[in-house]
Wavefront OBJ file of the C-alpha trace (Angstrom):
o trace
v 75.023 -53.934 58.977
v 76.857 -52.174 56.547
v 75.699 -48.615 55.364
v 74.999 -49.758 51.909
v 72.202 -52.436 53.064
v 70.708 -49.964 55.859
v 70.228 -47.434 52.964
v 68.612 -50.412 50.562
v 65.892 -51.053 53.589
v 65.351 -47.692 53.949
v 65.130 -47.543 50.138
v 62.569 -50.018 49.911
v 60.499 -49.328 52.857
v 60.323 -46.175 51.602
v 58.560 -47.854 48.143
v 56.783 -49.932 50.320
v 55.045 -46.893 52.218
v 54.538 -45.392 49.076
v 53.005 -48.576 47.106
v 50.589 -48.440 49.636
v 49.332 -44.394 49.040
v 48.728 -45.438 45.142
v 44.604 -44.785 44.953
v 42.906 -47.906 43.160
v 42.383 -46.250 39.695
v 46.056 -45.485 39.135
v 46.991 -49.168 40.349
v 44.775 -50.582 37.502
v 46.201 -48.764 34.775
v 49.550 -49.541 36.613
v 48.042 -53.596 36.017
v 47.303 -53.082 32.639
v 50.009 -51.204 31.502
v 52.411 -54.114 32.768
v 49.831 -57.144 31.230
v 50.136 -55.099 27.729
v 53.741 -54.778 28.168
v 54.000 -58.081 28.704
v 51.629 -59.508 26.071
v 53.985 -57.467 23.681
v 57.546 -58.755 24.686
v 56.116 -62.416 24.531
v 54.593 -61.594 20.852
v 57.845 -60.519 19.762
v 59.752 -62.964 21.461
v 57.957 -66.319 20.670
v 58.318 -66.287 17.007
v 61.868 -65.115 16.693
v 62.698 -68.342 18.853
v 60.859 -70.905 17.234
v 61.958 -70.217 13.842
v 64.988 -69.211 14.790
v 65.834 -72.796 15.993
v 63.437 -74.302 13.354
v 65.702 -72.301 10.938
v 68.456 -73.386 12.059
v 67.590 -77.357 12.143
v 66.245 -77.010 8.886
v 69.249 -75.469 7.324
v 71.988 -77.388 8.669
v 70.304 -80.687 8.285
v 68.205 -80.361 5.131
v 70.491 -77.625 3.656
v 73.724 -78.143 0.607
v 76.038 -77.900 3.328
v 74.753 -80.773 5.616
v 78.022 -81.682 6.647
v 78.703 -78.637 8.967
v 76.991 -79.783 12.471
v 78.192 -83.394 12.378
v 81.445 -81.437 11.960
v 80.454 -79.323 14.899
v 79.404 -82.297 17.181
v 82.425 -84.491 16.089
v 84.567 -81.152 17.142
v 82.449 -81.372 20.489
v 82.546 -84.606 21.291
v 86.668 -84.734 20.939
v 86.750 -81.249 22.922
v 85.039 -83.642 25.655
v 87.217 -86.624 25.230
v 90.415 -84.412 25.453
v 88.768 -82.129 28.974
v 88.271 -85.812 30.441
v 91.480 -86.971 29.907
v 93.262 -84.274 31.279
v 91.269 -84.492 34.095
v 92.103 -88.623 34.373
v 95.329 -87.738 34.239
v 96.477 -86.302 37.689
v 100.254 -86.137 37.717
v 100.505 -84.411 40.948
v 97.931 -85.638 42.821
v 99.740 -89.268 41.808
v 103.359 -87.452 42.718
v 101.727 -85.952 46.182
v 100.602 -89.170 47.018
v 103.822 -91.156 46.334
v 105.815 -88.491 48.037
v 103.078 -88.782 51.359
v 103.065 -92.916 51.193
v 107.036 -93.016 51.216
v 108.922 -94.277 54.307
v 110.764 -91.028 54.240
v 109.132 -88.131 55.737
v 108.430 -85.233 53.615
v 110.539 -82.907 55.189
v 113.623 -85.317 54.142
v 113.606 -84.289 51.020
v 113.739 -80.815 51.577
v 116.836 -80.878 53.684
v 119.916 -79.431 52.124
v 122.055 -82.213 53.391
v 119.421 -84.936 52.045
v 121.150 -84.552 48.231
v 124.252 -84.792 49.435
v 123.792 -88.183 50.925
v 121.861 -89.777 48.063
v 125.437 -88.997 45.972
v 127.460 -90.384 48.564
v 125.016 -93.268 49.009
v 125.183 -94.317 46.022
v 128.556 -93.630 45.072
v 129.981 -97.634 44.590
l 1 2 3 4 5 6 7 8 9 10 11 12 13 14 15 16 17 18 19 20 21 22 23 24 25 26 27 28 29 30 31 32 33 34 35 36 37 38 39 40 41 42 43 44 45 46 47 48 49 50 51 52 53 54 55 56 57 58 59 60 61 62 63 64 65 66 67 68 69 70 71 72 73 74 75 76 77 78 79 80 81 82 83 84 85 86 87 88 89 90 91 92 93 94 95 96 97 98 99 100 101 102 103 104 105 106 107 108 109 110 111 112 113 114 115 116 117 118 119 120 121 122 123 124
C-alpha cells in the first residue's frame, strides 16, 4: 500500500473511533441539524428546477420567438448526422485492411528496393 491510502485508513479509523465517543444527546442534534439542512437545500432547490424548465418550455414554445429550438434541434440533429458519418467513413481501417488482404506482405512495401521495381516493372 502506498503511504497516501495507509494515512486515509488511519484517517478514518480514527473518525470511526471517535463517531463512536459522541454521547446520545449531541448525536441527535447532530440528526437534526443534518434533516433541517436538508429540508432547506431541497426547498430551495425544487422550485428553481421546475420552473426553471417550465420557464423555459413555455417560452420557447409559446413565446414570439418560437422558432429558436426547432432551430436548435434541427442544428442537433445535423451535428448527429455529420458525427455518424464520419464515423461510417473509415478510410484507414478500409486502407489497413486492403494493405493486410494483399498477396504482398506488408513489409514489401516498406522495402527501399520495392519502388524501384514497380518503375522498372512497369516501364513498357
Amino acid at each position: 500500500m502506498t503511504s497516501e491510502q495507509d494515512i486515509a485508513k488511519k484517517i478514518v479509523s480514527l473518525l470511526d473511533e471517535g463517531a463512536t465517543h459522541v454521547d446520545r444527546a449531541a448525536s441527535d442534534r447532530l440528526y437534526a441539524s443534518r434533516r433541517q439542512a436538508v429540508a432547506t437545500a431541497q426547498a430551495k432547490l425544487a422550485p428553481v428546477a421546475t420552473s426553471s424548465v417550465g420557464n423555459f418550455l413555455m417560452e420557447h414554445l409559446h413565446g414570439p420567438q418560437t422558432w429558436k429550438l426547432p432551430l436548435l434541434l434541427l442544428g442537433l440533429v445535423l451535428a448527429a448526422l455529420l458525427l455518424t458519418q464520419q464515423m461510417a467513413n473509415r478510410g484507414p481501417v478500409v486502407e489497413d485492411a486492403l494493405l493486410l488482404g494483399s498477396d504482398l506482405p506488408p513489409e514489401a512495401y516498406l522495402d527501399k528496393g520495392f519502388d524501384a521495381w514497380i518503375e522498372r516493372s512497369s516501364q513498357p
